[in-house]
BALO-127851 format. One line per 4 residues: number of its first residue (from 0); for each residue x, y negated, z negated of C-alpha. Coordinates in pm, 1 decimal. Layout:
<pts>
NUM> X,Y,Z ~ ... $
</pts>
This chain:
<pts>
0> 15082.4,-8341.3,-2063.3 ~ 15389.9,-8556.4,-2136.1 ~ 15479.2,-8252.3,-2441.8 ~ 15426.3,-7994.0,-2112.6 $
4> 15648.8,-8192.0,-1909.6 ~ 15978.6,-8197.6,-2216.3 ~ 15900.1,-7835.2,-2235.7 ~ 15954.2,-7708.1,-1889.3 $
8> 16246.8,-7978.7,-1846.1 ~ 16430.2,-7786.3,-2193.7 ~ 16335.4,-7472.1,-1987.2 ~ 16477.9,-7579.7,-1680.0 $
12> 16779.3,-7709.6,-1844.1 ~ 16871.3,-7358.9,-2118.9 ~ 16800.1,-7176.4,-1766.3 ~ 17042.7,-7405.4,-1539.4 $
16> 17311.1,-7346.6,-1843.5 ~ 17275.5,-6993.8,-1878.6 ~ 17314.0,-6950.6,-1519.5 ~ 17631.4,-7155.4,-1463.5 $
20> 17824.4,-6962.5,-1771.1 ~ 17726.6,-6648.4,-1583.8 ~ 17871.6,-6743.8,-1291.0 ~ 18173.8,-6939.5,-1444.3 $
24> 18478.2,-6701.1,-1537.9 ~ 18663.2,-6784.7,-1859.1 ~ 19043.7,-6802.4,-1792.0 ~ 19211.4,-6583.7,-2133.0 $
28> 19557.1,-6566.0,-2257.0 ~ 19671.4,-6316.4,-2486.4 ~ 19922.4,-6511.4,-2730.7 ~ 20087.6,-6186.6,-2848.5 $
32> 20239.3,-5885.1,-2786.9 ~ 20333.0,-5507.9,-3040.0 ~ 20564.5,-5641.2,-3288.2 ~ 20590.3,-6033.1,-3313.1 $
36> 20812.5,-6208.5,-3527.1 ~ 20703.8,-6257.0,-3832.6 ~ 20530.3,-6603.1,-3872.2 ~ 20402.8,-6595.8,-3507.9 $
40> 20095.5,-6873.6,-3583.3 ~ 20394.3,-7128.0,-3585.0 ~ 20530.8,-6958.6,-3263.7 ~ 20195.4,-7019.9,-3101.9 $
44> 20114.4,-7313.1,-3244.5 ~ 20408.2,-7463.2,-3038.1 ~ 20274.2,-7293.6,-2738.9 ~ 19914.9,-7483.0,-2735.3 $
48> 19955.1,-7769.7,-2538.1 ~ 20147.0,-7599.8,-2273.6 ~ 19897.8,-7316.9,-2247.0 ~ 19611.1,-7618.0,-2193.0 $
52> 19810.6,-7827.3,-1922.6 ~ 19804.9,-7437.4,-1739.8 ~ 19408.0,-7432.4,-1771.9 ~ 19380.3,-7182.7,-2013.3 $
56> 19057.0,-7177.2,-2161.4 ~ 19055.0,-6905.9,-2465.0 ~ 19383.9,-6805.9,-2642.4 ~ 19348.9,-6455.2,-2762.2 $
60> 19492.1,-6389.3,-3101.6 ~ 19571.3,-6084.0,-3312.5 ~ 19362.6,-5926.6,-3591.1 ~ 19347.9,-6178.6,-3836.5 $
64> 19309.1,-5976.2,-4140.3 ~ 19533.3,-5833.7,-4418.6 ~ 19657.5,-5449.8,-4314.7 ~ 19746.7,-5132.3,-4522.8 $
68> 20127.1,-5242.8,-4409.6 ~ 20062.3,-5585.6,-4519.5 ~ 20339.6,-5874.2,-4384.8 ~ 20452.1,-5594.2,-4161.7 $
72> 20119.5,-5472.1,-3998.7 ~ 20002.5,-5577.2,-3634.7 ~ 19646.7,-5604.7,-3789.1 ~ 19525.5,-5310.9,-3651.3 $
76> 19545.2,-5134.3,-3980.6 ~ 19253.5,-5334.5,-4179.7 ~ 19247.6,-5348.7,-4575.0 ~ 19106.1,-5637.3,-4660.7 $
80> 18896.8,-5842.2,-4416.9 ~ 18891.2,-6101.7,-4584.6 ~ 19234.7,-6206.2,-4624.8 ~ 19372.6,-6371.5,-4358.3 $
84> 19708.4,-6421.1,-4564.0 ~ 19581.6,-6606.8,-4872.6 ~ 19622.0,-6293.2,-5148.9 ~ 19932.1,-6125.9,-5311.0 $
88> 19835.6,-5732.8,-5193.7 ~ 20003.1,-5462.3,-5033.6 ~ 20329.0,-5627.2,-5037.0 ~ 20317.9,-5998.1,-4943.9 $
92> 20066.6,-6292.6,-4948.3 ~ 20107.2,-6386.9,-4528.5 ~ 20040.4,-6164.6,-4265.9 ~ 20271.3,-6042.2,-4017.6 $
96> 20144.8,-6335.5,-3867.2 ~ 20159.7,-6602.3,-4124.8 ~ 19874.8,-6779.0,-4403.5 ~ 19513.1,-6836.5,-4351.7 $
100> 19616.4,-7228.6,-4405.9 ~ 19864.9,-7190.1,-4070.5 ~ 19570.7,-6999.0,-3884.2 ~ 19363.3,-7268.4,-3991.6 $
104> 19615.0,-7524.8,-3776.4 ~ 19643.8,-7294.3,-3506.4 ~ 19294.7,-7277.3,-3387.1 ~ 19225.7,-7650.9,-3513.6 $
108> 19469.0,-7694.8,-3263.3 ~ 19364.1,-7485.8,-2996.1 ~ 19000.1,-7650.9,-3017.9 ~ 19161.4,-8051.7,-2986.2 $
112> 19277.2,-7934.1,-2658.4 ~ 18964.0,-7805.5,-2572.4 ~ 19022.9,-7422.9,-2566.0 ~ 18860.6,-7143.3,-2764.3 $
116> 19003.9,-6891.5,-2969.6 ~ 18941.1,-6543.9,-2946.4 ~ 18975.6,-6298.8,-3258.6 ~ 19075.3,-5964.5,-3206.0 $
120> 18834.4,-5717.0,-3430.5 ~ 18868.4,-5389.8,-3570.8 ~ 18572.4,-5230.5,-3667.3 ~ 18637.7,-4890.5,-3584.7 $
124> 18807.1,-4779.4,-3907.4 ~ 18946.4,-4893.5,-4207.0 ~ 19275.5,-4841.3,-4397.2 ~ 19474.9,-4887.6,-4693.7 $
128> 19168.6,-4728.9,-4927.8 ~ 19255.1,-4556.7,-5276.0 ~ 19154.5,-4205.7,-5368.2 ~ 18788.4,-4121.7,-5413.7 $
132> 18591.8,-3817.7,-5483.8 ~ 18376.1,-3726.3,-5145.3 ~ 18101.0,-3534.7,-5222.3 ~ 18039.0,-3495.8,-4812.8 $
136> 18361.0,-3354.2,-4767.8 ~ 18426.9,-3173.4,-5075.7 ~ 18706.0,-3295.6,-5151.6 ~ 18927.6,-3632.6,-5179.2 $
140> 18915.4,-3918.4,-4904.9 ~ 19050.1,-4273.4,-4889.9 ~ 18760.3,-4444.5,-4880.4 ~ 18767.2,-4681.0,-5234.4 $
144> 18810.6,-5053.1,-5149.8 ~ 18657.9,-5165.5,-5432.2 ~ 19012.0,-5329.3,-5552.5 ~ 19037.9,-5569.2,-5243.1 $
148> 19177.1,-5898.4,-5365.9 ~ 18904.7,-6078.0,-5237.0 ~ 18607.2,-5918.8,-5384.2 ~ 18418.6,-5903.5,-5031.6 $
152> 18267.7,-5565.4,-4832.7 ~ 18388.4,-5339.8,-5092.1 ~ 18297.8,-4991.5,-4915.5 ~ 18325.9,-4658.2,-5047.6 $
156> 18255.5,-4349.5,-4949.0 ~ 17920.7,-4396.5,-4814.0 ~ 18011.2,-4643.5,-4560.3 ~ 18233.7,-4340.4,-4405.6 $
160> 18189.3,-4036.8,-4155.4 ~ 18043.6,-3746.8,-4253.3 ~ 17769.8,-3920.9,-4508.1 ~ 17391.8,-3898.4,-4557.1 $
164> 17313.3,-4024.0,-4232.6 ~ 17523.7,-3781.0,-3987.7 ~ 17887.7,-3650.9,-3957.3 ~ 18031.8,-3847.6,-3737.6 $
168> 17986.7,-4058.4,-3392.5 ~ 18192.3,-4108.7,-3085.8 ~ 18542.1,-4123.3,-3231.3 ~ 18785.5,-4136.0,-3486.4 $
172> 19112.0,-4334.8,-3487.0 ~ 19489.4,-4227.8,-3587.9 ~ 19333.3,-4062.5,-3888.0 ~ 19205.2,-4355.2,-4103.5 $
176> 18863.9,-4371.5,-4245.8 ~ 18589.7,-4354.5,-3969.9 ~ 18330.3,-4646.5,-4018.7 ~ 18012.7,-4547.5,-4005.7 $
180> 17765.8,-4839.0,-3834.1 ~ 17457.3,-4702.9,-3893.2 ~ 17474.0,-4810.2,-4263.3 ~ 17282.0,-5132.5,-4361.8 $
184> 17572.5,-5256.8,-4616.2 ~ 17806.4,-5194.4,-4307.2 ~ 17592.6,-5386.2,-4049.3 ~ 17551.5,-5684.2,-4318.7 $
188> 17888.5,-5709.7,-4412.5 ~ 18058.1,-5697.7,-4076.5 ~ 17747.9,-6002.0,-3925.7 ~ 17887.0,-6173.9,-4278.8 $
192> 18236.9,-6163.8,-4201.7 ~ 18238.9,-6244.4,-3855.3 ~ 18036.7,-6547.5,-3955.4 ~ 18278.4,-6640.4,-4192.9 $
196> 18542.9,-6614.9,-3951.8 ~ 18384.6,-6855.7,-3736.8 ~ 18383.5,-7136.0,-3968.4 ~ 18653.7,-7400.4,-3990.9 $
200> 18670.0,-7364.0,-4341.4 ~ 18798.0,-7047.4,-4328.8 ~ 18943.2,-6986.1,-3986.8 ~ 18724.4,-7139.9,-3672.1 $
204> 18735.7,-6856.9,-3454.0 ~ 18499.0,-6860.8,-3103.1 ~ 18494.9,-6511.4,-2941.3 ~ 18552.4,-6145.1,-3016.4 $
208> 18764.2,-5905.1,-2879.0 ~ 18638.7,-5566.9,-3000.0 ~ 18914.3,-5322.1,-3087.6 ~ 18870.8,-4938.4,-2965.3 $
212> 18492.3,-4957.8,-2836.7 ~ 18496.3,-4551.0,-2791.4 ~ 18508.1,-4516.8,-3124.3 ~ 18095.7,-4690.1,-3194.5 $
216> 17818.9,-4692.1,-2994.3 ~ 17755.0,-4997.5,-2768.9 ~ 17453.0,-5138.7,-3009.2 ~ 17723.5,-5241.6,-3226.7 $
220> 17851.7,-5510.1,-2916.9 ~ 17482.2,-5623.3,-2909.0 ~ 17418.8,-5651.1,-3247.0 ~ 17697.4,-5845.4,-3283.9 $
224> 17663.1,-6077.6,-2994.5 ~ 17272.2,-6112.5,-3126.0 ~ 17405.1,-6249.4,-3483.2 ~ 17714.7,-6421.2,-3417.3 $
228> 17598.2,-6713.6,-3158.7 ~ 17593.9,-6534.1,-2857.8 ~ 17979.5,-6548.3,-2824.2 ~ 18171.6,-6417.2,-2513.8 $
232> 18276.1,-6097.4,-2637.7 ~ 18517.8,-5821.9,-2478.1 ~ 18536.7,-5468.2,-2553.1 ~ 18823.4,-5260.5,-2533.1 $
236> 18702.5,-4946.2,-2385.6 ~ 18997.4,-4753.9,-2270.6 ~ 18884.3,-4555.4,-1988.3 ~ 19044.1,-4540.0,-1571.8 $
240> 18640.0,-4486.4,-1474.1 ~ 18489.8,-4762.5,-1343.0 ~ 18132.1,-4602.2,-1406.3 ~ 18186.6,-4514.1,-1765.1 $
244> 18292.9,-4915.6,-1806.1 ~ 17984.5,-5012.0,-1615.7 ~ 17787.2,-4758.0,-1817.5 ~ 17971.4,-4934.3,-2186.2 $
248> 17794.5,-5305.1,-2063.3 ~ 17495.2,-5172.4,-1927.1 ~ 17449.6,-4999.4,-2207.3 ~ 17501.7,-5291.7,-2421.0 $
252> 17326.6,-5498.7,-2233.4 ~ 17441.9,-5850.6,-2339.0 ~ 17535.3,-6135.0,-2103.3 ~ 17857.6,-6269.5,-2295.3 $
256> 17947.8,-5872.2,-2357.8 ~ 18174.5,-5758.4,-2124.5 ~ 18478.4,-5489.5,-2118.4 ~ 18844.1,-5492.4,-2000.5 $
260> 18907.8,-5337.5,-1627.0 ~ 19130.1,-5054.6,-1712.1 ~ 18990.9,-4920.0,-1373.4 ~ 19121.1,-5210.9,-1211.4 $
264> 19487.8,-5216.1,-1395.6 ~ 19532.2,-4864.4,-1264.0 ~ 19449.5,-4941.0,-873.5 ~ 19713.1,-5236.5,-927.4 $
268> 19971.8,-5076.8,-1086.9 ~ 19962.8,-4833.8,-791.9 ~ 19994.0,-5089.7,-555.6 ~ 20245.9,-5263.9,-738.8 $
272> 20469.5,-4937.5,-772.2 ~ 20368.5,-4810.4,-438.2 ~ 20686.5,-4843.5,-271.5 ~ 20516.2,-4966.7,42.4 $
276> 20341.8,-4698.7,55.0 ~ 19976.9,-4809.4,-97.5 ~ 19667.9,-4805.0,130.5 ~ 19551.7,-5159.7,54.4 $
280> 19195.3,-5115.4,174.7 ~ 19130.8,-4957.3,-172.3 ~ 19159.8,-5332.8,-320.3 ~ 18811.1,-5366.6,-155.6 $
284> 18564.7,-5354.3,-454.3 ~ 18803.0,-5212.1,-663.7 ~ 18766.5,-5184.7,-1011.1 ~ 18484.4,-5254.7,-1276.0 $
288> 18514.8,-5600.6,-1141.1 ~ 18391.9,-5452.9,-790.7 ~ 18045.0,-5349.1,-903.8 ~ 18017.4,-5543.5,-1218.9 $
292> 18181.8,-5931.0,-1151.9 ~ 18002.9,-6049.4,-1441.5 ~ 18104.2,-5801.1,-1685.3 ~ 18489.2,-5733.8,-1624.0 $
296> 18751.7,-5883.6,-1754.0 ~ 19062.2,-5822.6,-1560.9 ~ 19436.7,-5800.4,-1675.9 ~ 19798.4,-5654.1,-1556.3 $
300> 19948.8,-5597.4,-1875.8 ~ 19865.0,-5585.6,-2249.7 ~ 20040.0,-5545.5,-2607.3 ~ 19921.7,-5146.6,-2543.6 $
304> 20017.8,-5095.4,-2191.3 ~ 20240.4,-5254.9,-1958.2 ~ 20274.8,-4997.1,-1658.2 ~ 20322.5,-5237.7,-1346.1 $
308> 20750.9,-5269.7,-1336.9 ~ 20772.0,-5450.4,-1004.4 ~ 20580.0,-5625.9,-792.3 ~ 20381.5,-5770.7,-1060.5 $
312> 20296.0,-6117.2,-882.4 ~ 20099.2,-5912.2,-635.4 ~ 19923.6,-5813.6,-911.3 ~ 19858.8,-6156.5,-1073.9 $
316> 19765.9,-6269.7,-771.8 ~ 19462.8,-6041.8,-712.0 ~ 19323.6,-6065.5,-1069.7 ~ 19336.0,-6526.6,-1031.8 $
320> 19199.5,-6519.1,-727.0 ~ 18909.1,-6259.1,-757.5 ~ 18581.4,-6261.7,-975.7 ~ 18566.1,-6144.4,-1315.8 $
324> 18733.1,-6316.7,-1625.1 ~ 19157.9,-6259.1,-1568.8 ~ 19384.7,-6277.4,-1836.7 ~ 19736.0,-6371.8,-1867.6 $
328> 19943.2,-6172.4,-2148.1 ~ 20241.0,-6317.1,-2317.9 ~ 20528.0,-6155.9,-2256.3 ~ 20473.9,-6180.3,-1832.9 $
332> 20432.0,-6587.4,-1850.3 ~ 20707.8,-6658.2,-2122.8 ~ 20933.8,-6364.7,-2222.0 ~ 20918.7,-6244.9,-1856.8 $
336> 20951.5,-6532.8,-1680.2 ~ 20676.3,-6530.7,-1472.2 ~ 20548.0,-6856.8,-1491.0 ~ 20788.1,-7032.4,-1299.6 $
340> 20642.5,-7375.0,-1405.8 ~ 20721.4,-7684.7,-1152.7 ~ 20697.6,-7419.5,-887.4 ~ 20419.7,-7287.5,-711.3 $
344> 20496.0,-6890.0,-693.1 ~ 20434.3,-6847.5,-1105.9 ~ 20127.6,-6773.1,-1282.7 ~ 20121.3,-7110.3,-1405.9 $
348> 19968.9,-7239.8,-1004.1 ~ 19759.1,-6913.6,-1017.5 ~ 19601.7,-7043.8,-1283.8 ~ 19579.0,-7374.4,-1126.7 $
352> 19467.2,-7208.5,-842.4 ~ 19128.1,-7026.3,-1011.0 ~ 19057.2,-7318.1,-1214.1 ~ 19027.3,-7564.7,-883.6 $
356> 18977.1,-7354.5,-576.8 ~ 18837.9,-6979.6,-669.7 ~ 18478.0,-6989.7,-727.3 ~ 18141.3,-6770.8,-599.2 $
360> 18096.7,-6430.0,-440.1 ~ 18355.9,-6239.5,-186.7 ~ 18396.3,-6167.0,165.3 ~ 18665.1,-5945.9,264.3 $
364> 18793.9,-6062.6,584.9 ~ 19066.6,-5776.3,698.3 ~ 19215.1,-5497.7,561.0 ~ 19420.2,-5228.0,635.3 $
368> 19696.1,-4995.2,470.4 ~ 19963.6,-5279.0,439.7 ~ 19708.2,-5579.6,440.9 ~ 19442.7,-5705.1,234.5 $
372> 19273.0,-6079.2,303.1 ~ 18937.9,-6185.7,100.0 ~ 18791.9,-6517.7,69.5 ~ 18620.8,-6663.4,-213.8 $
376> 18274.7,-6784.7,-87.0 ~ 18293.0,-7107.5,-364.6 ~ 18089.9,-7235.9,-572.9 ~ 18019.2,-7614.8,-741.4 $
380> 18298.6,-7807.7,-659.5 ~ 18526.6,-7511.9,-592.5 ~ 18559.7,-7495.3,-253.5 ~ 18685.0,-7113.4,-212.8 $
384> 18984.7,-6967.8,-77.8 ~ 19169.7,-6702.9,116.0 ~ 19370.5,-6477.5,-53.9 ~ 19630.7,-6286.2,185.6 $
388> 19856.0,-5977.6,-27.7 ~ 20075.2,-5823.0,205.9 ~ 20260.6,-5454.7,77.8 ~ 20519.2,-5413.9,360.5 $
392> 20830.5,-5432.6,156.3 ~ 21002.0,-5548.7,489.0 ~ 20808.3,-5739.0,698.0 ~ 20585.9,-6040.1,713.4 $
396> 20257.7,-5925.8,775.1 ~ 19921.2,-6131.9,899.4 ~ 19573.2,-6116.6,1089.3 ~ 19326.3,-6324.9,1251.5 $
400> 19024.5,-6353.3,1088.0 ~ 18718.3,-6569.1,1032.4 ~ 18741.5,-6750.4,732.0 ~ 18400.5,-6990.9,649.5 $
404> 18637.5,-7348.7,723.0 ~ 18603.2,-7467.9,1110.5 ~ 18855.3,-7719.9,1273.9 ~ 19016.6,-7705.5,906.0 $
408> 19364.0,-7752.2,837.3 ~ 19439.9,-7472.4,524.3 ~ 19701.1,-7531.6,278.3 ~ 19864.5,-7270.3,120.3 $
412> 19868.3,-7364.7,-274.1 ~ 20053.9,-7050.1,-396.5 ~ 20266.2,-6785.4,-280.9 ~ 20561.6,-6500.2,-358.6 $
416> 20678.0,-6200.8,-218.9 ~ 21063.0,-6071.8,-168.0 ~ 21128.7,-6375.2,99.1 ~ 21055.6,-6667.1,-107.2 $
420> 20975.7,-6893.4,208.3 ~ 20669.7,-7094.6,178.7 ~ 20403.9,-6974.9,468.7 ~ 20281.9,-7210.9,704.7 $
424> 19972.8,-7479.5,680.8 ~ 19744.8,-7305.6,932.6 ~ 19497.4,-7535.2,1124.2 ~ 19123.8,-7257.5,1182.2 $
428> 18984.0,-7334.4,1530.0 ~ 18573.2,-7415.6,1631.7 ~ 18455.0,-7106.2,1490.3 ~ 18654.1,-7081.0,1175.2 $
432> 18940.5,-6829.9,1267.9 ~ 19321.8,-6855.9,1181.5 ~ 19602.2,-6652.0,1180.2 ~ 19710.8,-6622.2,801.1 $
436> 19977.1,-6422.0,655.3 ~ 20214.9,-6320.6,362.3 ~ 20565.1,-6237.4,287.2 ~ 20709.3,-5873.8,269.3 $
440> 20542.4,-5763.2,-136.8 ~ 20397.9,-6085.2,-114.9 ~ 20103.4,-6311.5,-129.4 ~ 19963.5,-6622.4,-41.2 $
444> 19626.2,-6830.0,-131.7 ~ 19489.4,-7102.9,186.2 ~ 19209.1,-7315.4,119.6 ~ 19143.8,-7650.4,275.6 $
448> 19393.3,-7901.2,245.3 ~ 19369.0,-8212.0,-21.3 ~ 19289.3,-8021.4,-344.9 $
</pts>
């Protein structure tokens, strides 16, 4: 009886942990952008500390392996997987990035603060190869690694589209070599490497970002997440159609897997570039992140695409203040300026704000074509908030509405918008309501004062 009792308290306990890291949001920051400086560990490395006192959680860093281009590659170009900057080949021992012994420090250092580091991961294609014979094209392909420096996942030919097993599968990339998943040696290797990668020996790395998802079928997510730890991984599935996103994690059907909001980036950058102009009620639900909270992993800008010009705080302040897992990209919170540290109208006191106050399901309050207003219901010890974005380029702009605080004086913790005034503390009477507002391409977050 006493063995029964342990067992269903383990239960209880794997089942109370699963259920709080599905409902928690991981808060990600991309530490690079399309053509760093070489040496760019040692950039980062000098970046750690500050990126934990902002409550990052998982720094997000580039493909770690050795590419065609060698020192000058952004990674996305793989030759050798396993070297991470440790071999003389294709023109240099380091990566664009630097050695495996400064990647090594990096994410050592990353982890004594606490944080996780994310791996970016190419698996779509490989390139660099030497001629080969290809007896399923007739012809010659670059398909012979069998000279990596490293002596690991030597593939050939075989490994490739079109081989014995079929021609091809859901896309090709920039020409190189298309990997072909369906092959045993492939599946082995790739489970090998990434397990490799993960060890401090060798690098230490946490999650996955999955380069180019269109290019494999979604089992490759799952079998991956299956036989790496159960990692948080997230896809990069390029696609403006919130179904076909919800469609990529449905399909692979993994609680850590989940997919960038492309859908989401695109309803924001309109707003942002809107001129005024943008119905705002479209914020309701928008985005992969309004049908799938627990699968989308929002962002404004990335080292691909960085469409939003103006505005971009509005922006910012949607993604740190709604569900779904929001990432902060490099260039906006240090190149850009957008932190605006020891203030609070920067990213920095967004992220403040969703680590301490933004928590559980919405409610949108009011909206209308220059207003949006949602609260964050809360959860744990978050108590929830009110986010108010106004898009009147001219005007201050506000509503009544009924948030879930009675006889509660709100603070406002963050704000920004062309007048730079901080909005009013706003007292909600017996039955919850208060007059909240925002400056002209502006926002502001309330939530009960003394957090």
């Amino acid at each position: 009886m006493r063995r029964l009792g342990m067992l269903i308290l383990v239960l209880v306990v794997v089942i109370s942990l699963v259920f709080v890291s599905e409902v928690g949001a991981w808060r990600v920051f991309q530490a690079f952008y399309w053509d760093v400086p070489s040496g760019w560990y040692s950039t980062v490395s000098g970046k750690v500390a500050n990126l934990a006192g902002a409550k990052v959680e998982v720094v997000y860093l580039p493909p770690p392996s050795k590419g065609m281009s060698g020192g000058y590659s952004m990674g996305y170009d793989p030759y050798d997987y396993y070297d991470l900057g440790s071999y003389n080949q294709k023109g240099s021992i380091a990566t664009r990035f630097g050695t495996q012994s400064q990647l090594k420090s990096l994410i050592s250092s990353i982890k004594s603060y606490g944080m996780k580091a994310m791996a970016d991961i190419v698996l779509n294609h490989r390139a660099g190869g030497d001629s080969q014979y290809n007896p399923f094209t007739g012809g010659n392909t670059w398909t012979d690694f069998s000279k990596v420096a490293s002596g690991r996942f030597k593939m050939s030919y075989w490994d490739f589209h079109p081989n014995d097993i079929h021609s091809g599968d859901s896309g090709v990339f920039g020409g190189y070599p298309d990997i072909c998943h369906d092959k045993t040696y492939v599946k082995t290797n790739i489970i090998a490497w990434l397990n490799w990668l993960k060890s401090s020996a060798n690098a230490g790395f946490d999650f996955w970002r999955l380069d180019y998802t269109k290019g494999f079928a979604p089992w490759v997510a799952a079998y991956i997440y299956d036989n790496t730890g159960y990692p948080f991984i997230v896809g990069e599935y390029w696609d403006g159609n919130r179904n076909t996103l919800a469609w990529w994690v449905d399909s692979a059907n993994r609680a850590g897997v989940k997919t960038f909001d492309f859908s989401l980036l695109y309803v924001l950058r309109d707003m942002c570039l809107g001129g005024g102009y943008y119905d705002m009620r479209n914020l309701d639900r928008a985005g992969l992140v309004g049908i799938r909270p627990l699968k989308a992993v929002t962002f404004v800008a990335n080292h691909d695409t960085d469409p939003i010009t103006r505005n971009k705080m509005m922006a910012y302040a949607y993604i740190l203040t709604a569900e779904g897992d929001p990432t902060v990209w490099w260039k906006d919170y240090y190149d850009y300026g957008l932190a605006r540290e020891g203030t609070a109208r920067g990213i920095k006191q967004l992220l403040w704000v969703h680590y301490r106050l933004a928590g559980g399901s919405t409610t949108v309050l009011y909206k209308d074509n220059d207003l949006y207003i949602a609260q964050r219901n809360g959860y744990g010890s978050n108590p929830g908030l009110v986010i108010v974005i106004n898009d009147n380029g001219n005007q201050w702009k506000g509503a009544r509405v009924k948030t879930k605080w009675a006889n509660t004086e709100l603070n406002v913790y963050a704000w920004d918008g062309v007048d730079t005034s901080r909005p009013n503390n706003k007292w909600t009477d017996g039955s919850g309501y208060a007059d909240l507002w925002a400056a002209p391409f502006g926002y502001a977050v309330y939530a009960p004062r003394g957090y």
